[in-house]
TORVEXVO-655748 format. One record per residue (C-alpha): x, y, z; residue in one letter. Coordinates in pm, whole numbers, plus 32768, in hexadecimal, padded with zeros to 4 digits. Last residue first. Example, Ala and Ser with C-alpha at 12.3 -4.5 7.8 and 13.67 -1.06 7.14 Angstrom:
<nodes>
85577F9682CAs/84CE7E3E830Ca/
</nodes>
This chain:
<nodes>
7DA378728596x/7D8279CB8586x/7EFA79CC8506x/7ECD791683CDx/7D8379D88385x/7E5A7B4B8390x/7F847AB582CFx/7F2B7B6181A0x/7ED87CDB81F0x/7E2C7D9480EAx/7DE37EDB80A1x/7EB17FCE8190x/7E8E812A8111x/7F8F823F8094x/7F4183B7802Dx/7FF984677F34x/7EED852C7EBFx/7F1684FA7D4Ax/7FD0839C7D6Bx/7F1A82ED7E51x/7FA681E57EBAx/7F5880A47EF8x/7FBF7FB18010x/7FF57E1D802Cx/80547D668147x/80F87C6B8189x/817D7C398324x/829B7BC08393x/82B97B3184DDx/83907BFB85DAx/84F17BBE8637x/857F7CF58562x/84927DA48600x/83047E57859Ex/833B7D858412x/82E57DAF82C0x/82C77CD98184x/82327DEC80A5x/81407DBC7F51x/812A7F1C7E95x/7FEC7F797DE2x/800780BA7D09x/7E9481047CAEx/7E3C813C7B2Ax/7D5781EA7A61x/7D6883487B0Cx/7EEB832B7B7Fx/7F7C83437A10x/7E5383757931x/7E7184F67918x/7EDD850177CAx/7D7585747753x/7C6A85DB7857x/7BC084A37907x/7A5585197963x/797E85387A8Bx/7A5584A37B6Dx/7A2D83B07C8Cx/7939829B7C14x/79E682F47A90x/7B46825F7B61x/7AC1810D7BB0x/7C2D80C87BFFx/7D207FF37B2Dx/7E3C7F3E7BE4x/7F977F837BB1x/80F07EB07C12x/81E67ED87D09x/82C97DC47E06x/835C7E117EF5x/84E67DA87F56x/84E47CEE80B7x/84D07D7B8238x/84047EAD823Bx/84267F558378x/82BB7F638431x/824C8076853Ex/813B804A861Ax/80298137864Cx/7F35809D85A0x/7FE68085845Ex/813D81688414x/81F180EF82DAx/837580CB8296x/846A809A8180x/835180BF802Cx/83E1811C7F08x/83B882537E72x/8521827E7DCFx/85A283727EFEx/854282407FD7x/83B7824480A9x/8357827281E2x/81C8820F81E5x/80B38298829Ax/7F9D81C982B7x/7E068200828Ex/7D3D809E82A7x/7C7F7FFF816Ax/7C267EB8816Bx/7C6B7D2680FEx/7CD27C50821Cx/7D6E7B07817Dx/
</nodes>
């Protein structure tokens, strides 16, 4: 597994969830039903203070897990993205299958 952080841009449903992400230049369709969950983040590394009832997006990254694919004939690839929340932004985390296919 290839563990980082890399800028996307994601194309996501009306709901939030992800259809589509742009990394390096190549476009990826997402091909099965993602899965979500939260992480925490060292969020007092960050901020200087956590004011009250704004927990939602300070403690917590939204993680979402993606089968995805360049063509319908292409491997699929899992990877898993966050989000984050306040600034919207999206990066690529993890990808799973990057070992199997360097070998």
């Amino acid at each position: 597994m290839g563990v980082f952080s890399e800028a996307i841009e994601v194309v996501c449903s009306p709901a939030g969830q992800p259809l589509r992400l742009v990394w390096s230049g190549h476009t990826y369709k997402v091909a099965a039903d993602p899965v979500r969950w939260y992480e925490r983040r060292n969020w007092w590394e960050e901020e200087s203070r956590a004011e009250r009832g704004r927990g939602p997006g300070l403690v917590d990254s939204e993680i979402w897990r993606v089968q995805a694919r360049r063509t319908p004939r292409s491997p699929l690839r899992t990877l898993d993205i966050s989000h984050d929340i306040r600034s919207g932004r999206w990066r690529l985390i993890r990808i799973h299958d990057a070992l199997r296919e360097s070998a």
